[in-house]
C-alpha positions in Angstrom: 264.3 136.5 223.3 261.8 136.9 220.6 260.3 140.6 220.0 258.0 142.6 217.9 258.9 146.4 217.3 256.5 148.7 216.4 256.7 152.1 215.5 259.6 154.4 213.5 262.1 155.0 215.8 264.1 151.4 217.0 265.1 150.9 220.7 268.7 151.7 221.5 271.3 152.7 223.3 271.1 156.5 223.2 273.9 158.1 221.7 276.6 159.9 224.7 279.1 158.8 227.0 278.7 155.4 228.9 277.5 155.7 232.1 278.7 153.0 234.6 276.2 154.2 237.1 272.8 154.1 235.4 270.1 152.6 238.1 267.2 150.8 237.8 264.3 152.2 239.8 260.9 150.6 240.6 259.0 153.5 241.1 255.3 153.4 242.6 252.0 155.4 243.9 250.6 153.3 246.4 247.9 153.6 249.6 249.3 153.5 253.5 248.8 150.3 253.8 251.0 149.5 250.3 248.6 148.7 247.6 248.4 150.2 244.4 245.4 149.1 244.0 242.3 148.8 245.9 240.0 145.7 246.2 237.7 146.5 243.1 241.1 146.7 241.1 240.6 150.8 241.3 243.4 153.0 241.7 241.4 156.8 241.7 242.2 157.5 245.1 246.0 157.8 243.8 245.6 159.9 241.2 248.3 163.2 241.6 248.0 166.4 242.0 249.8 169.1 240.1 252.4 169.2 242.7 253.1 165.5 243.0 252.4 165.2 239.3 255.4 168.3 238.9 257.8 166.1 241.0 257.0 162.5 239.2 257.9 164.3 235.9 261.2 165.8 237.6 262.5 162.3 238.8 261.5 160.8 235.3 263.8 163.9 232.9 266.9 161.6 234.5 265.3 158.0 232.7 265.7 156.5 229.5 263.6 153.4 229.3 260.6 151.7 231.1 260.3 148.2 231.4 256.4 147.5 231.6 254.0 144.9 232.2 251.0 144.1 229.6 248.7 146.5 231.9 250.9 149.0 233.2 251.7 149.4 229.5 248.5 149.9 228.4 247.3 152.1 231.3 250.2 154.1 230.2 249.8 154.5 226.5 247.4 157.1 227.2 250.7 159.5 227.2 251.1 158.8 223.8 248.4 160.8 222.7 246.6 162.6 225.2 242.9 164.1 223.7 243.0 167.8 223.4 246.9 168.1 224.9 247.4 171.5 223.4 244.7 172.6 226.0 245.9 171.0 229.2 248.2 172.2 232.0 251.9 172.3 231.4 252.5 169.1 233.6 250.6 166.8 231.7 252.2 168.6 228.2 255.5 167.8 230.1 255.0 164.2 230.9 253.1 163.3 227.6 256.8 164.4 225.9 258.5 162.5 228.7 256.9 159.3 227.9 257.0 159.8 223.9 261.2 160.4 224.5 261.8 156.8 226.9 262.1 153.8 225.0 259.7 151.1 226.1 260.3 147.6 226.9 256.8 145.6 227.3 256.6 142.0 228.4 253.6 140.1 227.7 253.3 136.5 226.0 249.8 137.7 224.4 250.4 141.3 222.9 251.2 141.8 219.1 251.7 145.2 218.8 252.7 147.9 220.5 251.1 151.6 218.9 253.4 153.4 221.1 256.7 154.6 219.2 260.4 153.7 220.7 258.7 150.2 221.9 259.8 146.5 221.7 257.8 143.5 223.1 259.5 141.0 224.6 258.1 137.6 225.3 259.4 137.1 229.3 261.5 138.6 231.7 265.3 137.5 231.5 267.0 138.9 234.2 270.8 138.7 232.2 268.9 140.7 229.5 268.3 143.4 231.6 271.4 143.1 233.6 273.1 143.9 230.2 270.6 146.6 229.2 271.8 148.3 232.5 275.5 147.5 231.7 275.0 149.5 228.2 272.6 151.9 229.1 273.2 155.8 229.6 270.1 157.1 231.3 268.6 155.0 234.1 266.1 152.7 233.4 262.3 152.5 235.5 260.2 149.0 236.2 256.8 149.2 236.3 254.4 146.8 237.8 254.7 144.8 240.9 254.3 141.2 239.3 257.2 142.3 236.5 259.3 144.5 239.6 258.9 141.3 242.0 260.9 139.3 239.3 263.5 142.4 239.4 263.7 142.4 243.1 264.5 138.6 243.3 267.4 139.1 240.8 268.5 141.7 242.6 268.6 144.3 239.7 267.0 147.0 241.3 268.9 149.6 242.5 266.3 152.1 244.1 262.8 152.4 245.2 260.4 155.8 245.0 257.5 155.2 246.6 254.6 157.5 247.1 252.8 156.8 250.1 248.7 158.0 249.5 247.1 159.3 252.8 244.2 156.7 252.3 243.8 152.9 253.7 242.3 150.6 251.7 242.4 147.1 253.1 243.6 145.0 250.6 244.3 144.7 247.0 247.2 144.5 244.7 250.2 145.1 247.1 252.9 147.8 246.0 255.9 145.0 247.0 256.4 141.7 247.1 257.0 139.1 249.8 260.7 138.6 250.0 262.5 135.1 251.0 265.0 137.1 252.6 265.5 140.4 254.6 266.7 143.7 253.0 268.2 146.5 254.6 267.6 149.7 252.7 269.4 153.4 253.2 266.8 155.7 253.2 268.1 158.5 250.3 265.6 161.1 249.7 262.2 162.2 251.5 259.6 165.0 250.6 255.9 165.7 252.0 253.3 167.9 249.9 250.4 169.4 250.6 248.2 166.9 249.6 249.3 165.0 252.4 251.4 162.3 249.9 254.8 161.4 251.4 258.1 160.3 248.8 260.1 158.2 249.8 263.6 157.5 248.0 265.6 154.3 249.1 268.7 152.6 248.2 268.9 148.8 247.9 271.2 148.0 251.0 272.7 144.8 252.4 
């Protein structure tokens, strides 16, 4: 597949013992009613507290690369460099160096360039690619997106879903998961409320 690279550091495997069981997780914040984003294309209502914002960074210490859409991407360069980080709250100093340590894998057919360091562009999503990329990897990997995590799903490469479920309906929008051709049965794993109200949700990919 072709790719740019941009930035000092090269994506690779990370140095350590191979690990067999290295998962890949399609993690989102999404309303009720599953959207991640609302009919204007807004998201604000989903925005985390400190103590969901604590936990996301928890889950992400145990990943090693994102895979990423063109716009997830670039919503979430913002990590890269927040403005005035030295002054904000531990959490967001914690995720900012969370994000600057994964390697990123970015697929868009129009991008050139990726500012962010530890990032390749790939051209389209090959589902053997990233079969392998699991194979050889030694931290598990995240998908971000639900056009880029639908093409996941259908290959059957994802191995686990967090989903945050926002007390707020809003109707329509972008939806948090695809339509599926076929029925799933998923083992529920993991579940936490906070006080915001916002439910986690941890599943398995079943049968």
């Amino acid at each position: 597949m072709p790719s740019a690279t941009a930035g000092p550091e090269p994506l690779a495997v990370r140095s350590g013992e191979h690990n067999a069981m290295a998962k890949l997780i399609y993690s989102a914040i999404c309303s009720l009613d599953g959207y991640i984003e609302d009919r204007q294309g807004t998201s604000d209502w989903a925005a985390p507290d400190e103590e969901v914002h604590t936990f996301v960074n928890d889950l992400e210490r145990s990943v090693g690369t994102h895979l990423l859409g063109r716009r997830m991407y670039e919503t979430l360069m913002f990590w890269e460099n927040p403005p005035d980080l030295s002054e904000q709250p531990p959490f967001i100093q914690d995720y900012a160096a969370l994000w600057r340590a994964a390697d990123k894998v970015v697929y868009s057919t129009s991008l050139q360039t990726a500012p962010t360091t530890r990032t390749r562009i790939e051209r389209a999503f090959d589902p053997e690619a990233v079969r392998r990329l699991k194979a050889e990897a030694t931290e598990d990997l995240t998908i971000g997106g639900p056009e880029l995590a639908a093409n996941a799903i259908a290959a059957g490469l994802v191995d686990e879903y967090q989903l945050f479920l926002v007390p707020v309906l809003v109707g329509g929008g972008k939806r948090a998961l695809p339509d599926s051709a076929d029925t799933r049965s998923l083992e529920l794993l993991d579940e936490r409320g906070f006080g915001n109200g916002t439910v986690f949700l941890r599943y398995g990919s079943g049968t």
